[in-house]
C-alpha positions in Angstrom: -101.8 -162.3 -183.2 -104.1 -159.7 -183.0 -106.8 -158.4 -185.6 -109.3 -155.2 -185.8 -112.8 -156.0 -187.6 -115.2 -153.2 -188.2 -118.5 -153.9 -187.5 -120.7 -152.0 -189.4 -124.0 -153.5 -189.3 -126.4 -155.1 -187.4 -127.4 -158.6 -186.3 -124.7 -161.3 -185.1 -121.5 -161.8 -186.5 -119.3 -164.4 -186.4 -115.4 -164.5 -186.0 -113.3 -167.7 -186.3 -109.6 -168.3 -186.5 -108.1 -171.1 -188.0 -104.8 -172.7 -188.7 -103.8 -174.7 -192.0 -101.2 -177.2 -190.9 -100.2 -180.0 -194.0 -102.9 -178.3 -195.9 -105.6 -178.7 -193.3 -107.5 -176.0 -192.0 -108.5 -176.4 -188.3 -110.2 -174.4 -186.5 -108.4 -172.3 -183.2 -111.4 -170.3 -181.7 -114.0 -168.0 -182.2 -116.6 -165.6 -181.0 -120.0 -164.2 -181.6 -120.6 -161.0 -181.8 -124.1 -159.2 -181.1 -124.6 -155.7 -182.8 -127.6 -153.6 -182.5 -129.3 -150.4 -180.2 -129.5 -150.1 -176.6 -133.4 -150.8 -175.7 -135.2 -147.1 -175.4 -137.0 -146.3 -172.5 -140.4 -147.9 -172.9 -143.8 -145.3 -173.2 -147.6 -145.4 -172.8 -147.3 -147.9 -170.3 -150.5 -149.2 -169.4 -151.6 -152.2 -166.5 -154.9 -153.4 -166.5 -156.2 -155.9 -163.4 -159.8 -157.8 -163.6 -160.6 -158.3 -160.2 -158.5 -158.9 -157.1 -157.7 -162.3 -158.3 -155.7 -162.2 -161.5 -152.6 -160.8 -162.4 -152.5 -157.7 -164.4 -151.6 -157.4 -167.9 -149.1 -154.3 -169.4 -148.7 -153.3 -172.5 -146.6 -150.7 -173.7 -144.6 -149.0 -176.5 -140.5 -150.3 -177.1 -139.6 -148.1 -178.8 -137.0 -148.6 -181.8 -135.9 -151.7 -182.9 -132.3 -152.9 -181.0 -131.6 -156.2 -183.1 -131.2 -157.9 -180.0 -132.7 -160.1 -177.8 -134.3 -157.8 -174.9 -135.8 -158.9 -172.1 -138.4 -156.0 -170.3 -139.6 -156.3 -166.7 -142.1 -154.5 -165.0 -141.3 -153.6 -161.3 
């Protein structure tokens, strides 16, 4: 069986596929699906360091929202 579902906006969708045997439903399987932008490339980046000590804190501008959980790393 095989199935084509637009997916026209964003956030997380969820798919499922069941069967109804004896007039039960039970469920087959099913998926998640995550929709939303690519992260942009962050700007203004700034790294600021009291001392020799401590460990610097950034800041910087994401950019447009991506609906997604994104993880940033500074390197």
């Amino acid at each position: 069986v095989s199935k084509t579902f637009p997916v026209n906006t964003y956030g997380r969708h969820t798919f499922t596929c069941k069967t109804i045997c004896g007039g039960r439903k039970k469920l087959i399987c099913g998926i998640d699906i995550k929709c939303g932008n690519p992260p942009d490339e962050p700007g203004n980046v700034s790294c600021i360091q009291m001392g020799t000590d401590s460990h610097p804190v950034c800041t910087w501008d994401k950019g447009r929202l991506t609906y997604l959980d994104t993880t940033y790393v500074i390197q």
